[in-house]
NUGU-119559 format. One record per residue: residue number from 1; y, z, x of N, C-alpha, C in turn. Coordinates in nm, 4 decimals, decimal comma. Atoms other than C-alpha are relative to their C-alpha. Layout:
BEGIN
+------+----------+----------+----------+----------+----------+----------+----------+----------+----------+
| vodo |      n_y |      n_z |      n_x |     ca_y |     ca_z |     ca_x |      c_y |      c_z |      c_x |
+------+----------+----------+----------+----------+----------+----------+----------+----------+----------+
|  NUM |        Y |        Z |        X |        Y |        Z |        X |        Y |        Z |        X |
...
+------+----------+----------+----------+----------+----------+----------+----------+----------+----------+
# end
This chain:
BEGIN
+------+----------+----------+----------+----------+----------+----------+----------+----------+----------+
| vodo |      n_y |      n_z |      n_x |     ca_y |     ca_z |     ca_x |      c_y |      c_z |      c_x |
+------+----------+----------+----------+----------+----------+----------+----------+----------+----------+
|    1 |   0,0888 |  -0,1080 |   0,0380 |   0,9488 |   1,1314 |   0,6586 |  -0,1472 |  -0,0395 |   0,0095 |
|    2 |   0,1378 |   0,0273 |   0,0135 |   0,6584 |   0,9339 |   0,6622 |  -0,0682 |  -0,0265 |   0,1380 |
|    3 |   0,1267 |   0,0259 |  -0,1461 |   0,5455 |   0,9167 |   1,0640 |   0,0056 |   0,1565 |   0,0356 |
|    4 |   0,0551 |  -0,1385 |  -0,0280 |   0,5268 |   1,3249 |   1,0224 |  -0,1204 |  -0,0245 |  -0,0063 |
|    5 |   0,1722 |  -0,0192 |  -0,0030 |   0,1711 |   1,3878 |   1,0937 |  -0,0641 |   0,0628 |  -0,0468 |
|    6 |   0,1323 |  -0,0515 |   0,0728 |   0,1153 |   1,6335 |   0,8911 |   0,0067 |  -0,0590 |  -0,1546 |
|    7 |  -0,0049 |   0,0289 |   0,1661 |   0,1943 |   1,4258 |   0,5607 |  -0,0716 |  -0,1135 |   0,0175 |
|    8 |   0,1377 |   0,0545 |  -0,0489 |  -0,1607 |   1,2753 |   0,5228 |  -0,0101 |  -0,1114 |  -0,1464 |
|    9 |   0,0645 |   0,0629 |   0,1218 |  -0,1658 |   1,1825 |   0,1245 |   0,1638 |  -0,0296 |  -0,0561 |
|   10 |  -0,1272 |   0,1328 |   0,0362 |   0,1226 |   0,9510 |  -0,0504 |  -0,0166 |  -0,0027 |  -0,1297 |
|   11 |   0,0706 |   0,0247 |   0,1440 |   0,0485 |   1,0087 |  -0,4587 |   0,1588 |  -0,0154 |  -0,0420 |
|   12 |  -0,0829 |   0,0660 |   0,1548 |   0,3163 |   0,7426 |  -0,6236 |  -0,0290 |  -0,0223 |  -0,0953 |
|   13 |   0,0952 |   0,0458 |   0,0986 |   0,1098 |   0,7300 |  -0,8815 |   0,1418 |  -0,0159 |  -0,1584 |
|   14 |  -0,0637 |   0,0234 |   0,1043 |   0,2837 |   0,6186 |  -1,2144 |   0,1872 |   0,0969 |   0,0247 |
|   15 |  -0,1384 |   0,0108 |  -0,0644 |   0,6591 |   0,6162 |  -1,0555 |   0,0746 |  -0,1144 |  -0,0308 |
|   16 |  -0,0760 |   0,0999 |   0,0499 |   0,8040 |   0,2875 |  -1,2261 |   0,0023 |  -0,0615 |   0,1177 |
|   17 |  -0,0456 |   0,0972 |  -0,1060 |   0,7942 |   0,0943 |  -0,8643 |  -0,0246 |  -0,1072 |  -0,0522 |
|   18 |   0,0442 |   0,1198 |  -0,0286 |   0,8169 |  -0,2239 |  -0,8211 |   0,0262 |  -0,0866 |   0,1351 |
|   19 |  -0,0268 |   0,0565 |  -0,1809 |   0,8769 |  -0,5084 |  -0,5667 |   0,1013 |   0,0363 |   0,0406 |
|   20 |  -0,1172 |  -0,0785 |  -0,0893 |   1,1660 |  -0,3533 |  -0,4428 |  -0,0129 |   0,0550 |   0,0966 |
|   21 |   0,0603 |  -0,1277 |  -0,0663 |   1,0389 |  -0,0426 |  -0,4039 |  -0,0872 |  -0,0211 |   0,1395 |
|   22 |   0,1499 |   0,0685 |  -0,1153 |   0,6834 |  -0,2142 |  -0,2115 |   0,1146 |  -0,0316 |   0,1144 |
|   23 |  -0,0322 |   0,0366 |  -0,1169 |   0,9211 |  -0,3717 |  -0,0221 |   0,0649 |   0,1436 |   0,1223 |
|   24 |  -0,0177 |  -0,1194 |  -0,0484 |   1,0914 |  -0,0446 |   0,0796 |  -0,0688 |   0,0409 |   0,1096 |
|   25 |   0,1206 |  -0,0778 |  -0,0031 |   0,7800 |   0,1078 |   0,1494 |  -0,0661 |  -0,0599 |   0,1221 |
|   26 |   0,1000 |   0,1149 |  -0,1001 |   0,6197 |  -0,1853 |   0,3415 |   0,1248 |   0,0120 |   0,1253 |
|   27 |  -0,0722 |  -0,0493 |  -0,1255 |   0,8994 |  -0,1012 |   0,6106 |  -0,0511 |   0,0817 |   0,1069 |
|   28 |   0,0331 |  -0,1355 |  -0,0773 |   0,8011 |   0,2185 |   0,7251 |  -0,1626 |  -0,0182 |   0,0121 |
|   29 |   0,1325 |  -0,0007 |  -0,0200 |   0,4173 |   0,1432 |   0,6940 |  -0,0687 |   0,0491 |   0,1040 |
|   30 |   0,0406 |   0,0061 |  -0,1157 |   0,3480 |   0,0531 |   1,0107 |   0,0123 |   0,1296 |   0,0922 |
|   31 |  -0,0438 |  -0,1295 |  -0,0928 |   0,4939 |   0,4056 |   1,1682 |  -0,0874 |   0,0865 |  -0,0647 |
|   32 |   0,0952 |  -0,1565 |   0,0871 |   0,3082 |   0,6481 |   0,9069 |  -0,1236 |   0,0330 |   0,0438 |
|   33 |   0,1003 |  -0,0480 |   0,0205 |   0,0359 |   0,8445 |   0,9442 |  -0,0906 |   0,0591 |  -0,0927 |
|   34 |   0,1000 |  -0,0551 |   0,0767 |  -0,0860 |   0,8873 |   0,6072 |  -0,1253 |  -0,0609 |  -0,0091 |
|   35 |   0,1455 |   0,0867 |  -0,0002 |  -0,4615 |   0,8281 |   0,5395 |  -0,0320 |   0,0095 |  -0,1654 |
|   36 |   0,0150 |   0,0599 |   0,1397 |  -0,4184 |   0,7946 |   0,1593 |   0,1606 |  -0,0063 |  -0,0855 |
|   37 |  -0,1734 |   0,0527 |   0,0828 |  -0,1419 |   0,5749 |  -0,0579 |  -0,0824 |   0,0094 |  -0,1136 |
|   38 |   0,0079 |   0,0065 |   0,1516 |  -0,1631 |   0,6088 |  -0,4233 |   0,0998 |  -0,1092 |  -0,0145 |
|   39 |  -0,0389 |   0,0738 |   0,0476 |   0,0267 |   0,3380 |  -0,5627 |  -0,0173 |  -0,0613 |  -0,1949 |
|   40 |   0,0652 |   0,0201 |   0,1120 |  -0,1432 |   0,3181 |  -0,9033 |   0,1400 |  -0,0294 |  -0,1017 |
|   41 |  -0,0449 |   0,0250 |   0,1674 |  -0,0040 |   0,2458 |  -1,2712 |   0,1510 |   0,0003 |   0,0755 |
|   42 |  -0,1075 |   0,0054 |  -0,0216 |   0,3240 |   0,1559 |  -1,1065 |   0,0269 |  -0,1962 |  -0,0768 |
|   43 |  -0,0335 |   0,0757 |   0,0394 |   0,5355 |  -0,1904 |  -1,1818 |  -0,0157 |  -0,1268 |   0,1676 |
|   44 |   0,0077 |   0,1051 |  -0,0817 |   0,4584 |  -0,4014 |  -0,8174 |  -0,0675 |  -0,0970 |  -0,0681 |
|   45 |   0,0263 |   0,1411 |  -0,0218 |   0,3848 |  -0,7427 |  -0,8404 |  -0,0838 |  -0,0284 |   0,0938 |
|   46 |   0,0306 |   0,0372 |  -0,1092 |   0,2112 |  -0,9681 |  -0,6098 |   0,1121 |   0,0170 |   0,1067 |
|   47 |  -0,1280 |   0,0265 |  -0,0717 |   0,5116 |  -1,0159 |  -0,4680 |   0,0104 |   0,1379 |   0,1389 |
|   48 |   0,0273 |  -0,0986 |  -0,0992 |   0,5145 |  -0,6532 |  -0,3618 |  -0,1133 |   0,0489 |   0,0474 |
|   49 |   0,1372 |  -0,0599 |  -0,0534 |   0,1531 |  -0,5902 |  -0,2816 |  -0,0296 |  -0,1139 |   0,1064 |
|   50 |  -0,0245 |   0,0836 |  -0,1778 |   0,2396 |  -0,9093 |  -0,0127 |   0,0283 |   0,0578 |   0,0667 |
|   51 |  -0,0607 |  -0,0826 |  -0,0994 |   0,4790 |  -0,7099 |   0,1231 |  -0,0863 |   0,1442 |   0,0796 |
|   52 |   0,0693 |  -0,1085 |  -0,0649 |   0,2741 |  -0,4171 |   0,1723 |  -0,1425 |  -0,0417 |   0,0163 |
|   53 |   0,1344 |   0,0860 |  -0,0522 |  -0,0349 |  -0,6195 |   0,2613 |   0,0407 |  -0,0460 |   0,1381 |
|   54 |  -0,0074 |  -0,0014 |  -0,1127 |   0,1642 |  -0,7427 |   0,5406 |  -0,0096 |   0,1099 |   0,1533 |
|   55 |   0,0005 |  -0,1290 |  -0,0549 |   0,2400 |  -0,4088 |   0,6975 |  -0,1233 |   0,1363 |   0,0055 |
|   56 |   0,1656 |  -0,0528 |  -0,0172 |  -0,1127 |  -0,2343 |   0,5880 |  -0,0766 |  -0,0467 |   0,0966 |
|   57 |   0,1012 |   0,0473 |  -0,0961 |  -0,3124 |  -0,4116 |   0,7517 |  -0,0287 |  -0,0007 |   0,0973 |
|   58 |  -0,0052 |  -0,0443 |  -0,1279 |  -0,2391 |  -0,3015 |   1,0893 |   0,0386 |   0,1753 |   0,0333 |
|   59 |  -0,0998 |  -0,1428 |  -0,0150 |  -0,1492 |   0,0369 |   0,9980 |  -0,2046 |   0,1095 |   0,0135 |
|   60 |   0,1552 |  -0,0263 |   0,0198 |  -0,5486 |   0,2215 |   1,0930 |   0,0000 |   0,1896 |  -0,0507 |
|   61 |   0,0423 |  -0,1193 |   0,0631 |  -0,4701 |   0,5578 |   0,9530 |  -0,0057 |   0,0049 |  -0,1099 |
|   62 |   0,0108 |  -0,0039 |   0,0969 |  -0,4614 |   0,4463 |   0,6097 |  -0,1431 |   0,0144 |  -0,0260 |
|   63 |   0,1797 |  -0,0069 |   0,0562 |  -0,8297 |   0,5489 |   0,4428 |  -0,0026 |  -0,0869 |  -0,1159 |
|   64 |  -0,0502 |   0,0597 |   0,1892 |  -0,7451 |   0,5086 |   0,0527 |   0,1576 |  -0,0324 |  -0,0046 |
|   65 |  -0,1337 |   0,0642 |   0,0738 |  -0,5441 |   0,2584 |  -0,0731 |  -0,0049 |  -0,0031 |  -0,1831 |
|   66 |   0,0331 |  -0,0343 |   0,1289 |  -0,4807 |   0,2946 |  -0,4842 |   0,0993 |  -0,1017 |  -0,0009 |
|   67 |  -0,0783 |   0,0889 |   0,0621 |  -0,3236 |  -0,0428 |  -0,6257 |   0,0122 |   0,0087 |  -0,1854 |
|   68 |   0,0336 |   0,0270 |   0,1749 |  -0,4815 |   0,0189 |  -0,9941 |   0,1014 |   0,0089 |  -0,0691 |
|   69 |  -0,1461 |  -0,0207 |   0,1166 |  -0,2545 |  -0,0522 |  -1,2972 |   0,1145 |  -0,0408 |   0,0276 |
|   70 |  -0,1260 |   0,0243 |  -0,0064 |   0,0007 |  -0,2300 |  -1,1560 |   0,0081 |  -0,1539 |  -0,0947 |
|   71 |  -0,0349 |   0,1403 |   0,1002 |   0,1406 |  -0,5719 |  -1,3008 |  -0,0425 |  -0,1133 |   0,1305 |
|   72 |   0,0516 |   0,1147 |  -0,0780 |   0,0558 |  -0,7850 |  -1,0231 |  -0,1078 |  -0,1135 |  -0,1282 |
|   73 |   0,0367 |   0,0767 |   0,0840 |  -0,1023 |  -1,1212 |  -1,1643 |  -0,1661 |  -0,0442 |   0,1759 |
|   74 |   0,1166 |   0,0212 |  -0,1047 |  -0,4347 |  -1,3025 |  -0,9545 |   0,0118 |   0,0004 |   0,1670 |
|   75 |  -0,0613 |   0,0189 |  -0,1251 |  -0,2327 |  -1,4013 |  -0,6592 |   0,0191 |   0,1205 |   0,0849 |
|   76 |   0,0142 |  -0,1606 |  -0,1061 |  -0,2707 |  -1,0330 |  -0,5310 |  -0,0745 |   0,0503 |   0,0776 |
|   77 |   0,0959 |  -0,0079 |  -0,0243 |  -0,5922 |  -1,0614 |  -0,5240 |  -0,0190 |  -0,0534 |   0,1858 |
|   78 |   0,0292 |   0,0722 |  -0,2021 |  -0,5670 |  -1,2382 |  -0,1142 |   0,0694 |   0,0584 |   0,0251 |
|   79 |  -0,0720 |  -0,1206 |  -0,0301 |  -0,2966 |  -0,9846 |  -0,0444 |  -0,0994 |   0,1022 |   0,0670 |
|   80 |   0,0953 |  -0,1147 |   0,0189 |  -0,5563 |  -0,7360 |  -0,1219 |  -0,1156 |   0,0182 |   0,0877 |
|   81 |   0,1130 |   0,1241 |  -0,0660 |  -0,8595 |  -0,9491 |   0,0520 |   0,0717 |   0,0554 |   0,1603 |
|   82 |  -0,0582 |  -0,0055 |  -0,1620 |  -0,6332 |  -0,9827 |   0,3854 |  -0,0458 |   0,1816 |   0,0356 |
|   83 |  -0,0368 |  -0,1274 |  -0,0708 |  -0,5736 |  -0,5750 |   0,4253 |  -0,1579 |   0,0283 |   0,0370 |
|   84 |   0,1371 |  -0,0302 |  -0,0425 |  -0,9717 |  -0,5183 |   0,3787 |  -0,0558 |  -0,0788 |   0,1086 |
|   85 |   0,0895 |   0,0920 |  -0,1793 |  -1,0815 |  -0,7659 |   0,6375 |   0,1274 |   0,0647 |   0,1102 |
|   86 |  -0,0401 |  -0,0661 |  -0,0854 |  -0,7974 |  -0,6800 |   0,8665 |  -0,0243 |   0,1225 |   0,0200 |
|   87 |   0,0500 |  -0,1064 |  -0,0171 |  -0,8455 |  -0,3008 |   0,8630 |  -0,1190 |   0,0589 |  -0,0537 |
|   88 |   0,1229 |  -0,0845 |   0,0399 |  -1,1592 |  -0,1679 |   0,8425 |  -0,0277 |   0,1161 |   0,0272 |
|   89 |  -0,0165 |  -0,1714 |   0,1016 |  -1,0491 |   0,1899 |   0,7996 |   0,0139 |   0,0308 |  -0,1418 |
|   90 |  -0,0551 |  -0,0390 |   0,1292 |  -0,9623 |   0,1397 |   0,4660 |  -0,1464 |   0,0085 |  -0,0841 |
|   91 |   0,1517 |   0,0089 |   0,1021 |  -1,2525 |   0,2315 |   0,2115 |  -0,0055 |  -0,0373 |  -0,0793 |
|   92 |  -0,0200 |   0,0663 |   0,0938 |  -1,3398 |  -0,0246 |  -0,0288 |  -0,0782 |   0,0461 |  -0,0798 |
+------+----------+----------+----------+----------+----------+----------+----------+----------+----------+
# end
């Protein structure tokens, strides 16, 4: 559902994910065409904001990315780091 073109905005916002889920998610990335993920006040980890750090970062229709409120610990923080230097569509 997610390399339809016309589904532009992605609001998981407070959805209980976690790395599972990210990982899920971080599958299909690369095919989508949305240009905003919500992700917010969910349960990922670093763990899963790797996973979908790997697969962001090459994906250039994402605009807004929303990590806020999750449980991730510091180690997310270069996850996070990588996607902004690799894509510079995303608005920091």
């Amino acid at each position: 559902f997610l390399n339809n073109p016309s589904l532009s905005v992605l609001d998981l916002w407070n959805c209980q994910l976690d790395d599972v889920d990210a990982n899920h998610l971080a599958h299909i990335m690369p095919d989508c065409f949305l240009s905003e993920l919500n992700l917010g006040n969910n349960r990922i980890g670093s763990k899963g904001i790797k996973y979908l750090a790997q697969k962001i970062s090459n994906n250039t229709s994402i605009k807004i990315l929303n990590f806020w409120g999750n449980t991730s610990n510091g180690e997310a923080v270069y996850p996070i780091k990588e996607i902004l230097e690799n894509n510079t569509k995303i608005e920091s």
